[in-house]
C-alpha positions as CSV (number, residue, x, y, z in Angstrom):
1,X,97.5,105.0,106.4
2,X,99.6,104.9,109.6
3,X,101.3,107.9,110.7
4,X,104.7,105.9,111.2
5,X,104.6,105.1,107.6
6,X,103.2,108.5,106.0
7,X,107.1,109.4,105.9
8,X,108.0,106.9,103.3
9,X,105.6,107.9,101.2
10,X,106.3,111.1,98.5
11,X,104.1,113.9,98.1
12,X,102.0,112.7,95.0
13,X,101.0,109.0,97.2
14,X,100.2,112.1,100.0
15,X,98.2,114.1,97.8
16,X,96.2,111.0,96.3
17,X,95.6,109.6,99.7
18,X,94.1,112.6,100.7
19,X,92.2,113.3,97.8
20,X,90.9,109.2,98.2
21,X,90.1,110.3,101.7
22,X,88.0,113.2,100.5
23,X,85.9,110.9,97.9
24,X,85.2,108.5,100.8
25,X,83.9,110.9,103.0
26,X,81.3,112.5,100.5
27,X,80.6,109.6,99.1
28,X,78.9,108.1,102.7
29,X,77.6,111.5,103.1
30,X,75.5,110.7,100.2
31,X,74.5,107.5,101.0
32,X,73.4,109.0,104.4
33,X,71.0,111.4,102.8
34,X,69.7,109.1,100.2
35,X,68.8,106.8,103.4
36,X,67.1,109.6,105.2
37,X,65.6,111.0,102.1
38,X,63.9,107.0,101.4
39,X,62.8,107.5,104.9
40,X,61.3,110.1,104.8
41,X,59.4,109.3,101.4
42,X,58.4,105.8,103.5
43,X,56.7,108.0,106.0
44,X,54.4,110.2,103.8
45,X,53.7,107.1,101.8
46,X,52.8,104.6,105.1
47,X,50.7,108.2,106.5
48,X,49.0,108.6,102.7
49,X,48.0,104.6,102.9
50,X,46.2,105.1,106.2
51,X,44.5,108.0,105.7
């Protein structure tokens, strides 16, 4: 949320925004490693077929 508003807000719609915020951010971090990791698998699979 904007800053200007975060002073409207109480401390549980604070505390839940934060914690939302936390989710988020693991939750991309996991989709970023399941990405690489599929990479990665795609690699030695592509190098295994050619050999």
């Amino acid at each position: 949320m904007a800053k200007k508003n975060e002073k409207h807000l109480n401390a549980k719609q604070v505390a839940y925004e934060k914690q939302q915020e936390k989710k988020g951010t693991n939750v991309v971090m996991w989709i970023i490693g399941s990405l690489i990791l599929l990479g990665l698998v795609y690699i030695g699979w592509s190098v295994w077929m050619m050999a």
